[in-house]
Structure formats: C-alpha cells, structure tokens
KOLTITI-914177 format. One record per residue: z, x, y of N, C-alpha, C in turn; residue in one letter. Coordinates in steps of 0.02 Angstrom, whole numbers, padded with zeros to 5 digits, always signed. Atoms other than C-alpha are relative to their C-alpha. Layout:
<nodes>
ZXYZXYZXYA...
</nodes>
This chain:
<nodes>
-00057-00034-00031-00696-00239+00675-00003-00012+00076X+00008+00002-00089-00648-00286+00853-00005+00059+00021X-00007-00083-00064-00662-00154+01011+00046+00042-00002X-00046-00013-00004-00503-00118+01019+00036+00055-00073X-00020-00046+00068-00489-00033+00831-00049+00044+00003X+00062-00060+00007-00655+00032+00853+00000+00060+00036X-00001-00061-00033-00619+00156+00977+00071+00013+00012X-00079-00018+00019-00430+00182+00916-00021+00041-00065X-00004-00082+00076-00384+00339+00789+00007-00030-00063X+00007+00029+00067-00353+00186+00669-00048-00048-00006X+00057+00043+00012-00535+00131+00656-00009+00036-00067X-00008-00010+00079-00541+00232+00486+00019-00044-00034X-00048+00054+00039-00408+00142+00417-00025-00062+00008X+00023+00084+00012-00472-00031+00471-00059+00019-00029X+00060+00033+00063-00640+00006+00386-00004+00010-00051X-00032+00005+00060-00535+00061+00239+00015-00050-00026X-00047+00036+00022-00455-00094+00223-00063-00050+00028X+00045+00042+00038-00619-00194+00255-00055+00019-00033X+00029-00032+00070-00699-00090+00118+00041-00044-00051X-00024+00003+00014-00565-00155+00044+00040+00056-00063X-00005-00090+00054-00508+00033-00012+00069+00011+00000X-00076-00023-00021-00336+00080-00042+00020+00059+00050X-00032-00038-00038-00240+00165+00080+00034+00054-00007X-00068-00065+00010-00164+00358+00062+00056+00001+00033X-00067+00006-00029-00011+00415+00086-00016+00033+00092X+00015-00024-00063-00083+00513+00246-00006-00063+00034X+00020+00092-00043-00152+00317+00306+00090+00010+00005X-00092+00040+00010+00047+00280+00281+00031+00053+00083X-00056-00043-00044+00107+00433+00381-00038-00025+00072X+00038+00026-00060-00037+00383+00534+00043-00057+00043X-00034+00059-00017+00026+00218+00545+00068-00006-00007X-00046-00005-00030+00194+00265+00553-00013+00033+00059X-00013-00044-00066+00187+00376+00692-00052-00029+00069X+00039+00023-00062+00044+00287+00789+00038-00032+00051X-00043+00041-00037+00110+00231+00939-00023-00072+00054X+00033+00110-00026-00009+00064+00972+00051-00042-00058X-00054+00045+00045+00133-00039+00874-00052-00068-00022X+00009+00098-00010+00027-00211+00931-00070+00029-00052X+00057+00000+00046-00145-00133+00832+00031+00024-00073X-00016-00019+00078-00048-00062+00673+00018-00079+00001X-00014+00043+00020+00023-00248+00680-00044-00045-00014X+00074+00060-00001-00161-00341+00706-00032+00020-00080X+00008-00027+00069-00198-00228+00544+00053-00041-00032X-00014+00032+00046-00087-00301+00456-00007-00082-00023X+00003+00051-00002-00094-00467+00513-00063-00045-00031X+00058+00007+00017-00268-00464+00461+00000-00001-00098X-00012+00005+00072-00221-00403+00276+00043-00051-00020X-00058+00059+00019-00073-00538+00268-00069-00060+00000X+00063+00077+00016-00226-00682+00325-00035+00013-00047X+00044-00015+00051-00333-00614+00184+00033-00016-00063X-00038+00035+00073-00191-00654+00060+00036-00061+00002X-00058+00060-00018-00091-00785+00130-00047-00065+00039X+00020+00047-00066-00198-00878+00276+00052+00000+00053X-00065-00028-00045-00060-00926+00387+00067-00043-00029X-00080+00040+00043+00065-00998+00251+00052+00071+00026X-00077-00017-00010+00256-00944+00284+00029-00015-00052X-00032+00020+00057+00357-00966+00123+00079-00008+00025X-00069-00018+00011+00540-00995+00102+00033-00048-00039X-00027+00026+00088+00658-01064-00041+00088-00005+00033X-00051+00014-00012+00808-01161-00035+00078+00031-00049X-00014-00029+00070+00913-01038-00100+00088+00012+00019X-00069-00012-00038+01124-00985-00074+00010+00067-00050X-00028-00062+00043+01212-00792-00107+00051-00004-00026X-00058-00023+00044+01335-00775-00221+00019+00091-00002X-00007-00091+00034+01432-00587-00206+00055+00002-00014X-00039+00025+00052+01541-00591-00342+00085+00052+00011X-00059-00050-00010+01647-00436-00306-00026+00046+00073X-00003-00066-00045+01664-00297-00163+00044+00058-00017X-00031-00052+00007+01759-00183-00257-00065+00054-00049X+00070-00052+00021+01631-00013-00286+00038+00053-00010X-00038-00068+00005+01686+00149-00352-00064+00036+00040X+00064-00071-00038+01506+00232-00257+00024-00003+00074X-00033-00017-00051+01531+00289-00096-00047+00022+00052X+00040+00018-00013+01387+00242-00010+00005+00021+00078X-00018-00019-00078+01379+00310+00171-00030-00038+00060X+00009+00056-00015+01297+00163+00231+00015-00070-00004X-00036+00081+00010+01402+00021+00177+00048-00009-00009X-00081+00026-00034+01554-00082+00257-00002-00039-00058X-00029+00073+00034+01549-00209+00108+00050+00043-00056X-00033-00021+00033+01619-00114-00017+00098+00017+00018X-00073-00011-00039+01829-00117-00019+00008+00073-00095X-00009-00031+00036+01901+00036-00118+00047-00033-00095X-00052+00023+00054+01984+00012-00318+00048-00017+00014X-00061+00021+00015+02148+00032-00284+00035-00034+00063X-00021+00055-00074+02146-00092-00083-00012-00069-00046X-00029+00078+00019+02233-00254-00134-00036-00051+00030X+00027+00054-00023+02182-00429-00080+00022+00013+00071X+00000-00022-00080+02250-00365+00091-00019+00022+00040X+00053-00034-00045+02127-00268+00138-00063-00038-00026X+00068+00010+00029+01979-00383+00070-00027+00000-00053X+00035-00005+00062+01947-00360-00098+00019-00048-00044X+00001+00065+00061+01913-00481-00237-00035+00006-00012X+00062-00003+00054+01814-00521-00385+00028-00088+00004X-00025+00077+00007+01777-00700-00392+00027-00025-00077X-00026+00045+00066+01848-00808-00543-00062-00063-00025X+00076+00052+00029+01721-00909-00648+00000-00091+00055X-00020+00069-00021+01806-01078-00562-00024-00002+00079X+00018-00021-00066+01771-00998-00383-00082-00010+00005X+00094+00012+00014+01577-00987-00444-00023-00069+00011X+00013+00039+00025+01570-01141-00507+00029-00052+00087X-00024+00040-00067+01669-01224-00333-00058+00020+00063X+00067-00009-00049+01510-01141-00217-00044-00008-00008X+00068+00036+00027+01389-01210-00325+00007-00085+00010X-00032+00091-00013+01479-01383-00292-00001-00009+00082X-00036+00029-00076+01504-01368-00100-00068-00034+00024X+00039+00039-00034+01394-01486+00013-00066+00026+00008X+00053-00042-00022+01209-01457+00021-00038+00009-00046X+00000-00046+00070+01212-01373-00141-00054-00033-00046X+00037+00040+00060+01125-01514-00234-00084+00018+00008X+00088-00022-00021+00928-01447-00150+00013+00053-00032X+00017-00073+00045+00960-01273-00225-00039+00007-00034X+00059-00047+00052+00816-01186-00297+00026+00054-00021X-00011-00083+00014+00883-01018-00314+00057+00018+00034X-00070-00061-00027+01048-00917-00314+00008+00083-00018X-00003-00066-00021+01068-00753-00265+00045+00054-00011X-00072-00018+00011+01186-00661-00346-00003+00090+00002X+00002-00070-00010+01236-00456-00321+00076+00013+00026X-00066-00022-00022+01398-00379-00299+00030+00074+00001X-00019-00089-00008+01480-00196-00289+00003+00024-00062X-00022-00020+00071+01504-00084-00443+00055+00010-00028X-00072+00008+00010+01677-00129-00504+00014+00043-00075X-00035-00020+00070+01722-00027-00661+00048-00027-00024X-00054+00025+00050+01854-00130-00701+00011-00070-00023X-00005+00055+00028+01767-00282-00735-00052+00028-00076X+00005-00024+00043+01717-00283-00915-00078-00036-00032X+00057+00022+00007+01559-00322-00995-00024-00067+00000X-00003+00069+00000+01572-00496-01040+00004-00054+00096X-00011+00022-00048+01620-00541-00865-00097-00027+00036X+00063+00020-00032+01423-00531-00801-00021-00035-00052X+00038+00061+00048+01361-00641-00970+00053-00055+00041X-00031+00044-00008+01503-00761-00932-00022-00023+00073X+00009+00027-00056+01453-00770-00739-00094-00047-00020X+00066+00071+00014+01275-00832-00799-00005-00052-00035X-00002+00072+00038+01328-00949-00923+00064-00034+00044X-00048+00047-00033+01450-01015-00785-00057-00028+00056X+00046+00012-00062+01311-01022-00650-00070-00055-00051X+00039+00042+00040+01186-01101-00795+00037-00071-00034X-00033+00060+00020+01301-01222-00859+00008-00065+00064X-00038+00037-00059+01376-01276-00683-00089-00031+00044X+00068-00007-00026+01174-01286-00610-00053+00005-00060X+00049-00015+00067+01072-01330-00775-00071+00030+00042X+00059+00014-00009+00892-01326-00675+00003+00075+00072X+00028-00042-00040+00927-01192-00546-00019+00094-00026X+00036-00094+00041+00850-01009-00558+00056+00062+00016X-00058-00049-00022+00976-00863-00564-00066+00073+00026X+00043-00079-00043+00890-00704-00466+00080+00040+00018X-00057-00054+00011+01030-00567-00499+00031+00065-00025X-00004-00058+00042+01075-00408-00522-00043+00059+00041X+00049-00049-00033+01006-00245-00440+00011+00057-00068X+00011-00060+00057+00966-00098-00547+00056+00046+00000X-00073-00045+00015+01125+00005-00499+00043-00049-00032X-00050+00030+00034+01222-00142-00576-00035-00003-00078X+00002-00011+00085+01126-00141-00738+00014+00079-00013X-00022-00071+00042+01161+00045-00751+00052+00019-00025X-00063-00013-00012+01339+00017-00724+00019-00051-00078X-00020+00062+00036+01341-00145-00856-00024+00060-00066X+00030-00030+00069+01252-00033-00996+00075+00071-00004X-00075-00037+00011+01400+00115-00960+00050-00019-00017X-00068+00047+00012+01529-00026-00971+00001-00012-00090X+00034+00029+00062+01439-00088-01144-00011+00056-00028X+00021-00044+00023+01381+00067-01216-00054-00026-00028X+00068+00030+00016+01212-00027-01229-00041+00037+00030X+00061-00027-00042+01047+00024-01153-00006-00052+00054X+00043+00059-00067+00956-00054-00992-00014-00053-00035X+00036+00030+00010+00853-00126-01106+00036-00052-00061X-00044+00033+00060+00986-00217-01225+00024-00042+00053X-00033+00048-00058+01086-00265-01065-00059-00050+00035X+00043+00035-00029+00934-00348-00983-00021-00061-00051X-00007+00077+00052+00915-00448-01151+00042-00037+00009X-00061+00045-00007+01075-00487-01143+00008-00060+00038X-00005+00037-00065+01084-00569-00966-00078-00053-00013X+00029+00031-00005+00921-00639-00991+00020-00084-00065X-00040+00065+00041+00993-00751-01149+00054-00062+00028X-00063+00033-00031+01125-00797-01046-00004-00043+00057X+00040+00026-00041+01021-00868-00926-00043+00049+00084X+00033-00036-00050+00944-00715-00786-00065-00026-00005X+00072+00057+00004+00780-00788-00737-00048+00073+00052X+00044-00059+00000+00719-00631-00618+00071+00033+00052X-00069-00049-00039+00824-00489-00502-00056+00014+00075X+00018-00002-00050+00833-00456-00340-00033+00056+00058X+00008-00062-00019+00783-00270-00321+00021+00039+00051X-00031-00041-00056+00906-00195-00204+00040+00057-00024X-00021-00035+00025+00990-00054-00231-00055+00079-00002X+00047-00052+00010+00845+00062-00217+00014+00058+00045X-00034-00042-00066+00901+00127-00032-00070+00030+00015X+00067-00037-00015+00759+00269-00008-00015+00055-00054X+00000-00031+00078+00699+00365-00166-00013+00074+00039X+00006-00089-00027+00720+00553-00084+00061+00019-00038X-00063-00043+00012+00823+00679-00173+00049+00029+00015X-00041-00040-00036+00881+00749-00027+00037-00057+00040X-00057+00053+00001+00955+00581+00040+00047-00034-00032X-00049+00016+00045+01024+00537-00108+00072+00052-00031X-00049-00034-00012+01139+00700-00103+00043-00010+00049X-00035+00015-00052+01170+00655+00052+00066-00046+00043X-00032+00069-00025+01208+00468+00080+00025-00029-00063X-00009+00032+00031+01232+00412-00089+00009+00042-00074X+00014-00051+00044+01246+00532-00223+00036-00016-00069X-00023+00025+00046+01357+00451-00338-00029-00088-00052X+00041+00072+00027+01222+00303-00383-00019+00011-00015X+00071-00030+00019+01064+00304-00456-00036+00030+00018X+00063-00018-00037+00924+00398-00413-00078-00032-00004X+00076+00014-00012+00744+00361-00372-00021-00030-00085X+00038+00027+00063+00701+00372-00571+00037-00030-00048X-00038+00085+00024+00832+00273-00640+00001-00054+00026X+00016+00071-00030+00789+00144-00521-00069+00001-00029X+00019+00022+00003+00626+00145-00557-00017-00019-00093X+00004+00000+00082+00652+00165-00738+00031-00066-00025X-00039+00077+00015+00748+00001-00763-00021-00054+00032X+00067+00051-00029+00629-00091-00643-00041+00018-00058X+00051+00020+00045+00495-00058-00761+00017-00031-00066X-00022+00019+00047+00598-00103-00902+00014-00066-00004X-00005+00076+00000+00647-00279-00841-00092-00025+00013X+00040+00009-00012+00468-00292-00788-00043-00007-00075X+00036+00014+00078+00410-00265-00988+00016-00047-00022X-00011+00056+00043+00525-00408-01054-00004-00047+00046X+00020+00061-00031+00455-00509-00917+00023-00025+00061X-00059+00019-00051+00602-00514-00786-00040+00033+00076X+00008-00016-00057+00501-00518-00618+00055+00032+00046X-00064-00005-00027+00613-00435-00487-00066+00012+00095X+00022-00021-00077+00567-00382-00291+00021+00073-00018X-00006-00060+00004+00586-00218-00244+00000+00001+00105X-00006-00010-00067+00658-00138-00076+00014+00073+00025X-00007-00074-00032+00676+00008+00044+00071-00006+00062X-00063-00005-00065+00844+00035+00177-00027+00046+00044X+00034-00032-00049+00753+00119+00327+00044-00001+00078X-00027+00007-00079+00810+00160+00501+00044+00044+00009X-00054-00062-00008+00969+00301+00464-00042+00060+00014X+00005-00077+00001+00918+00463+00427-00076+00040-00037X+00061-00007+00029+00753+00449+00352-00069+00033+00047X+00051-00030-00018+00599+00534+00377-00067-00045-00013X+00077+00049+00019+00398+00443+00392-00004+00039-00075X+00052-00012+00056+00346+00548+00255+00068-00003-00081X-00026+00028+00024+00496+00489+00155-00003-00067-00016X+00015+00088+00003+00476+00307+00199-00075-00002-00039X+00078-00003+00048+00278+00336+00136+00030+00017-00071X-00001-00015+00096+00345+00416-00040+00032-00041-00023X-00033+00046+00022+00449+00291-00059-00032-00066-00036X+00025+00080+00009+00331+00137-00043-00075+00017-00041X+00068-00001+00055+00174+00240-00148+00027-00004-00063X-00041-00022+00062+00313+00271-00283+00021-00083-00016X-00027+00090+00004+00340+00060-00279-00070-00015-00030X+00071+00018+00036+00139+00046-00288-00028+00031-00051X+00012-00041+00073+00129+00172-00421+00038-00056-00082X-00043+00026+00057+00246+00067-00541-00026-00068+00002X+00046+00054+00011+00141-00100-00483-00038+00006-00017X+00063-00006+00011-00004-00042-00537+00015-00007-00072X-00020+00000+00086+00075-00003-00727+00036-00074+00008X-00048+00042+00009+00185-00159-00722-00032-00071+00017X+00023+00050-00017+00130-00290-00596+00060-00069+00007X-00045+00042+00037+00313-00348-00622+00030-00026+00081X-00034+00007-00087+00371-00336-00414-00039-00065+00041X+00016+00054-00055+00343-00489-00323-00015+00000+00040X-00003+00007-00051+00399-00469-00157+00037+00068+00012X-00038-00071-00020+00431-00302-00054+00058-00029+00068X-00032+00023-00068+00595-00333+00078+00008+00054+00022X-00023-00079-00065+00639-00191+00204+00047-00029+00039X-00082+00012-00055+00828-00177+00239-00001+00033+00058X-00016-00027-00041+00854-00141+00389+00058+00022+00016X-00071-00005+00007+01017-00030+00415+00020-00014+00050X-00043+00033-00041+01164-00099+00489+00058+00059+00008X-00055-00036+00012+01288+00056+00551+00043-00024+00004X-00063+00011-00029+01433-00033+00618+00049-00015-00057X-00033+00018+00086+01584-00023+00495-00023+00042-00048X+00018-00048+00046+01503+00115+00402+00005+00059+00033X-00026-00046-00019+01549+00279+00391-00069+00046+00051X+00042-00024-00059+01388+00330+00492-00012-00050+00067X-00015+00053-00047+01430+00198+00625-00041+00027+00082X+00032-00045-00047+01374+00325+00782-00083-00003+00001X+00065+00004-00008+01205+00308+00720-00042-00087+00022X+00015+00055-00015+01097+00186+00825-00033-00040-00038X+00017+00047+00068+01037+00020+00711-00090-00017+00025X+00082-00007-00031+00838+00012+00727+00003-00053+00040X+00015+00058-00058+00751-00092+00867-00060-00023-00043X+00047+00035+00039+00631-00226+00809-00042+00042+00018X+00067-00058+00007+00497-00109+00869-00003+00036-00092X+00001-00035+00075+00541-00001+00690+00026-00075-00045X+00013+00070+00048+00578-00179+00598-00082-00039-00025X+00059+00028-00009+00408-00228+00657-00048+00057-00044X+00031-00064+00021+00327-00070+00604+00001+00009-00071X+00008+00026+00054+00398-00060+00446-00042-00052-00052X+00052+00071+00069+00324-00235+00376-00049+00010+00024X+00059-00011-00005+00156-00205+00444-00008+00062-00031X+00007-00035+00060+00149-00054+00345+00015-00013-00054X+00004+00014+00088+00219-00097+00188-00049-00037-00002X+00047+00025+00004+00102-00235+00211-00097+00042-00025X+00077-00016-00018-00058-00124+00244+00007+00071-00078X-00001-00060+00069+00011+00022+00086-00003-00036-00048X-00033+00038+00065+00088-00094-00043-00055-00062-00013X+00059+00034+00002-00089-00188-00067-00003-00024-00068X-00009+00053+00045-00040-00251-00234+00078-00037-00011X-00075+00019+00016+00146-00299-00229-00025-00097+00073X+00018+00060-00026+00088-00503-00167+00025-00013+00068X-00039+00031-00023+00227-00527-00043+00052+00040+00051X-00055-00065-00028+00329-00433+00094+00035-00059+00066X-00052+00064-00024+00476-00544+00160+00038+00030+00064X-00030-00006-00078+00547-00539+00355+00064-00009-00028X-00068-00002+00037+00729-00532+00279+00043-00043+00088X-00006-00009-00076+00781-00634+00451+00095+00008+00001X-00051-00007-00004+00961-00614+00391+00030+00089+00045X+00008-00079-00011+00947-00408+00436-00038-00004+00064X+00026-00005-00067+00828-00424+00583-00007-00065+00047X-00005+00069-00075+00861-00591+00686-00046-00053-00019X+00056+00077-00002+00758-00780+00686-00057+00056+00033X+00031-00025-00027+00671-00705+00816-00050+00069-00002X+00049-00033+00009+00600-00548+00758-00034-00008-00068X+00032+00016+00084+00567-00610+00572-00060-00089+00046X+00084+00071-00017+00457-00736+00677-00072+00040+00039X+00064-00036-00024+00334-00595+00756-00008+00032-00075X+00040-00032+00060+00346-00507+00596-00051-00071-00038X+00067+00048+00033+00248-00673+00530-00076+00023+00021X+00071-00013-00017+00117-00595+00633-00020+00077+00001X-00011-00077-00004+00132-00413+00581+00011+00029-00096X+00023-00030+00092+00103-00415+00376+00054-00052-00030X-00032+00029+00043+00248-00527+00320-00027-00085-00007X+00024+00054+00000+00227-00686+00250+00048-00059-00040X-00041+00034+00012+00395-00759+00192+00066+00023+00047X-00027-00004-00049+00542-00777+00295+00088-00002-00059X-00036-00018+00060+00666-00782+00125+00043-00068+00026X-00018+00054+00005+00781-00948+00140+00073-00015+00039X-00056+00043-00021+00943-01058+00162+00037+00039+00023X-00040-00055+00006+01038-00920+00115+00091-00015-00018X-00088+00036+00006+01219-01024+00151+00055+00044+00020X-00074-00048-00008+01358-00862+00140-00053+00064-00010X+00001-00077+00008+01303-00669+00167+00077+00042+00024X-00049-00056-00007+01429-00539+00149-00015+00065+00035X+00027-00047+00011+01361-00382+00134-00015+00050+00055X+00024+00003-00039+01251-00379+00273+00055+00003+00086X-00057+00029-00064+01382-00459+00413+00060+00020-00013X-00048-00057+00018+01515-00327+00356-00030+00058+00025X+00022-00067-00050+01419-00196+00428-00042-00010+00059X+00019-00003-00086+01398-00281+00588-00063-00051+00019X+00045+00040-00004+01246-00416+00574+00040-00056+00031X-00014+00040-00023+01264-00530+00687-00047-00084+00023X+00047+00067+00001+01138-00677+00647+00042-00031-00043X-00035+00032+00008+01213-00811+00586-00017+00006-00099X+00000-00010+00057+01262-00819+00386-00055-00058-00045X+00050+00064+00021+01124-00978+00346-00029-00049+00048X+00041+00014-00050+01011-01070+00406-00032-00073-00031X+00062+00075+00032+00935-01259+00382-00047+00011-00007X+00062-00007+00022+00781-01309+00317-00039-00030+00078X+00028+00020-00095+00743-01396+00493+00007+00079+00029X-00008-00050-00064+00781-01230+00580-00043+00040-00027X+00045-00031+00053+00681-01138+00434-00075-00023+00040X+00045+00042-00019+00545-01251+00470-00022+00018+00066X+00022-00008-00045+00535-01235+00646-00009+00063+00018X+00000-00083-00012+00548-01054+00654-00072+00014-00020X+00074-00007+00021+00384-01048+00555-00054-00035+00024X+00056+00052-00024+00304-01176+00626-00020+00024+00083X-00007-00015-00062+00341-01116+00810-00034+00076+00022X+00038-00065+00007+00262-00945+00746-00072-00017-00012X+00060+00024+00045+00108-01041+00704-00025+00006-00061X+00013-00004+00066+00108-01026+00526+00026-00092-00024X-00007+00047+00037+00105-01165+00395+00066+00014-00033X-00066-00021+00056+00302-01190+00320-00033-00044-00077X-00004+00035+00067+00293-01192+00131+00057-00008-00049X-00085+00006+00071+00449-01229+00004-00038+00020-00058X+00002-00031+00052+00440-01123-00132+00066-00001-00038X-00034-00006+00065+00512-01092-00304+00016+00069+00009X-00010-00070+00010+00594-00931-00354-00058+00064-00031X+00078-00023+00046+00423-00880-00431-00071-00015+00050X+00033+00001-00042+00338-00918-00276-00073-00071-00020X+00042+00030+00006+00251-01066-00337+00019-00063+00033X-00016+00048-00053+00243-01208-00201+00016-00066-00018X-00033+00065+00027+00350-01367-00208-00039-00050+00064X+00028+00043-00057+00272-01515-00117+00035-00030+00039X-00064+00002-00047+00374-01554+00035-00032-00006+00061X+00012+00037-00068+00338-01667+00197+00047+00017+00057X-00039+00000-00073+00410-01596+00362+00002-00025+00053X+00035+00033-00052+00333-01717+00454+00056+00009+00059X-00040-00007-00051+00505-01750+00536+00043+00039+00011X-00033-00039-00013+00559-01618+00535-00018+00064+00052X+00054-00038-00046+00426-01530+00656+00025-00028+00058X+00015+00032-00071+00453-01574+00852-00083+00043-00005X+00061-00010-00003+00270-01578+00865-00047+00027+00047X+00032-00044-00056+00228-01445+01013-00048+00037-00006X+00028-00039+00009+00114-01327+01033+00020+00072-00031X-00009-00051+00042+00143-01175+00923+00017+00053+00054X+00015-00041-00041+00220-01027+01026-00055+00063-00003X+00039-00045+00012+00100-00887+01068+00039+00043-00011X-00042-00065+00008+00136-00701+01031+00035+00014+00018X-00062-00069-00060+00199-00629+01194+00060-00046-00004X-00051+00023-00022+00310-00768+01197+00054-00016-00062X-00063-00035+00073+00380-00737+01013+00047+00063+00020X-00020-00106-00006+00379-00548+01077+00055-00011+00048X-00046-00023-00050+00482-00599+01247+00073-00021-00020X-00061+00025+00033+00605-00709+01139+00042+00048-00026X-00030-00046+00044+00637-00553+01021+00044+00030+00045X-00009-00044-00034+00655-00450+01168+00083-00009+00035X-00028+00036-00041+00779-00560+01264+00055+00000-00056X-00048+00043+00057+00883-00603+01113+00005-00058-00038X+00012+00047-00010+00830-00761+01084+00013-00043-00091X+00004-00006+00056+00848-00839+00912-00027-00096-00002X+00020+00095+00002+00771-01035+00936-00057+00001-00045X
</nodes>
C-alpha cells in the first residue's frame, strides 16, 4: 500500500481489497462521500489493473431505436414523444425496410454488434419485435443482436399474454443473442414513485434479468445517477446488482448513465460534473467485484472524461456507436459516433492497450499499427486538464 492510502481514512478499504475481501455497503457509502476523488480513483485503478492490466476494449457496434413512442412518463426523459403526437412532433416506429436500409448504409459492413432499444409503444403488436430480429438476422446473417431492456420485455409479455420467460424464448429463436440492461434507472421505492412510477420496479427488473440470465441470455446491467438520488441509494442499488451476480453470473458489463436534464421535465436540475462521472466508475468498480466489466459510456460523459475514467475502474470505452437518439434528445452534446481511428487513439492517448472486441467480450485480432500517431501516451493531469477545459481529442 503506498503512503498516501496509508495514512488516508481509506487505508481499511485498500487492505480490504488487497486481502482481496469484499467490500460492504458502508465501504460503498465511504467512498462515495470521501472527498480525495484522485485516491478513491488510484483504488480503483488498481482493482481494474488486477483484472484488465491496461487493456481498453471496444466493439464495432451501431444503435438501432426502433420507436420513441412510450406510454411511461418518465421524469427524466426527452426521447420519448407522447401516443397520440403525429410525425410532426417526432414520433415514429421504424418499418422493417427502414431497419434493414441502416444496416446497409456505409461502414456497416465491420459491424460486430447492433444495439437495439426503443420506448414502450402499446400499439405495436407482438409479432412486430420477432419480426424486427428476423429482419436484423436475415439482413446481417453473422452480426450479434444485443436488445431489449427489461421494461420492454415486460411490456412484450403484456402485449402477448406470455410470460418473461416464454417471451425471452421467443426473441431468442428469432435471433436475440444477449440485452442491453437499461432500463433499471435506480432500484429505490421511493424514486420510483417519484420519477417513474408507471414502469417497473427494482424486482421486476431484477426478476427478468435473472430469468434471461438462466436461458443463457448474457445482458449488462445499469444505474441512472446524478438527479435526485441519494449515496446510500446509489450503494443499494449496485449490492442489489452484486447480489443477483453472485446467483447468476449472467451480467457482463456494469454502465453508469449519467443523467442528461435538458428537455426533460426536470430540466432545472444541474447534469453531474465529471467529478461524480468519475466517482461513480471507480466505485462500481471497487463494489461490483464480480460483474467483469464497467464501461466509460463516452456517449453520456464526453471522449475526454471516459478517457480518465480508463484510469479510475473502467475498462471499456463501449464503441462505433454510428446514430444515438435517446441520449442527444435530452441534451448530450458529444457527437452521435465515433471511428475506430478516433476510438483507438482515445485509448491509446490514455495509455491503455486498444482491443476490438466481440459482443461477448472475446478479443478479435486487429493491427492499429496505422492507425496510432505514435507519441508519447498522455499523462493524467493532462487527461484531467483536457476534461476540465472541454477538450474531446
């Protein structure tokens, strides 16, 4: 243990974690509230090198969001357009031919993985989500579908009068390969009266995560942090993720949305500063000690700060991407995709190793030679002054 932990309030915790002992939820609440940011981040950075070294992952992947029409009423999200607002205000459900034309556009032919998730439309009908995977499997024999959040299978099994666990067959016949676990928000009872009350809750999310997780359907799993939440919320949240890895083992990768007010009906509230971006993934990192994988989402928090989080517990930077909605409807203003050169250098410029991955996280072999300008790797502060500045190179 360096000096610097040793005579800090989180020298416990670091000789917890090289015991290699799990972490309580009290550890969780500490390291939220500590206010050395740069030693909760050396902690993590330390648990990320212990699993990773200094690989960076990311996957050539594009989103598909199929609809924006939601009957929930989500108090955090601009994407959603109401039932009965026409194509004049924004709303549409795509058409199988529309699918099949953004799986064709330029580029398209590297695809590893598409990304598919859309609003809860009640008035599309069951068949519609089999038919979108046998349009996306037909049109893309070899690529991986990752789709679906758990409030949309709840909504597909109401449509069907099936179960989770019928609908998850279903889609998987049809070609679903794993999901993308969003939809979770923050598993509190008393936020979910609040902000979201007409969705799932906490145990129907995690009840249908474990369910795709039995017939095999890896998924991620995520948290929306930064509104109205409380530390010892954000902690129950992410022991109640490692509680269901421990039975399952089915969660991949943990992401942490970061909320976006603008365009949402809590708009007034300010949108976190990478300080709480940063914070975040070095904790999930240092709690969530069996979930493999905790991804800098840099679409939600900038190039620039998903390149210090490389040095603060995360260890994928998530991909191509091509079209986000969702996100850049409530005000994100990083750009909607990103090359594999710019990918590349972003990780490389963080001093990590870039790796191309599969949707399953298993590494494709892939020469960047020229795709590196071959400099010296930036240091920290000068990741940290980039973030600070705005900087996104």
């Amino acid at each position: 243990m360096d000096t610097l932990l040793r005579h800090s309030e989180l020298a416990p915790i670091a000789a917890k974690l090289d015991a290699q002992e799990r972490l309580s939820a009290e550890d969780g609440r500490l390291l939220f509230s500590n206010p050395n940011l740069a030693l909760v981040g050396r902690l993590a950075d330390r648990a990320r090198r212990r699993l990773h070294g200094r690989i960076a992952w990311f996957v050539r992947n594009r989103h598909i969001n199929y609809t924006n029409y939601c009957d929930k009423t989500c108090l955090f999200c601009a994407f959603q357009r109401t039932l009965d607002s026409g194509p004049e205000y924004g709303g549409y459900v795509l058409s199988m031919d529309q699918v099949r034309k953004r799986l064709a556009e330029p580029g398209g032919e590297h695809l590893r993985e598409v990304h598919v998730v859309g609003g809860v439309n009640p008035d599309l009908p069951y068949d519609y989500y089999l038919d979108l995977m046998h349009t996306i499997r037909e049109a893309r024999p070899g690529i991986h579908i990752k789709a679906f959040t758990m409030v949309e299978i709840d909504e597909m099994a109401r449509v069907s009068g099936r179960s989770h666990r019928q609908v998850l067959g279903d889609l998987q016949a049809a070609g679903l390969n794993t999901m993308p676990g969003g939809g979770a928000e923050i598993f509190s009872s008393r936020l979910h009266r609040k902000l979201f009350h007409d969705k799932i809750g906490a145990n129907a999310w995690l009840s249908i995560a474990r369910c795709a997780h039995e017939l095999g359907i890896k998924t991620n799993a995520t948290m929306l942090y930064g509104h109205v939440e409380t530390v010892e919320e954000r902690v129950e949240h992410l022991i109640a993720l490692r509680e269901l890895q421990d039975r399952t083992e089915g969660f991949q990768a943990f992401v942490p949305l970061s909320f976006h007010p603008d365009n949402t009906p809590m708009r007034k509230l300010p949108k976190p500063t990478a300080a709480d971006d940063l914070r975040v993934i070095a904790v999930s990192r240092l709690l969530l000690d069996n979930i493999p994988h905790i991804k800098a989402y840099w679409i939600m928090i900038s190039r620039a700060v998903a390149q210090i989080a490389l040095s603060f517990g995360a260890d994928d930077v998530d991909g191509t991407v091509v079209e986000e909605q969702i996100y850049h409807d409530a005000g994100a203003d990083t750009p909607e995709g990103m090359t594999v050169r710019e990918l590349v250098r972003l990780i490389h410029d963080a001093g990590c190793e870039p790796v191309e991955r599969d949707a399953l996280y298993q590494e494709l072999k892939s020469d960047f030679h020229d795709l590196i300008e071959f400099r010296p790797a930036k240091t920290r502060r000068a990741i940290w002054s980039d973030a600070m500045n705005g900087s996104t190179s």
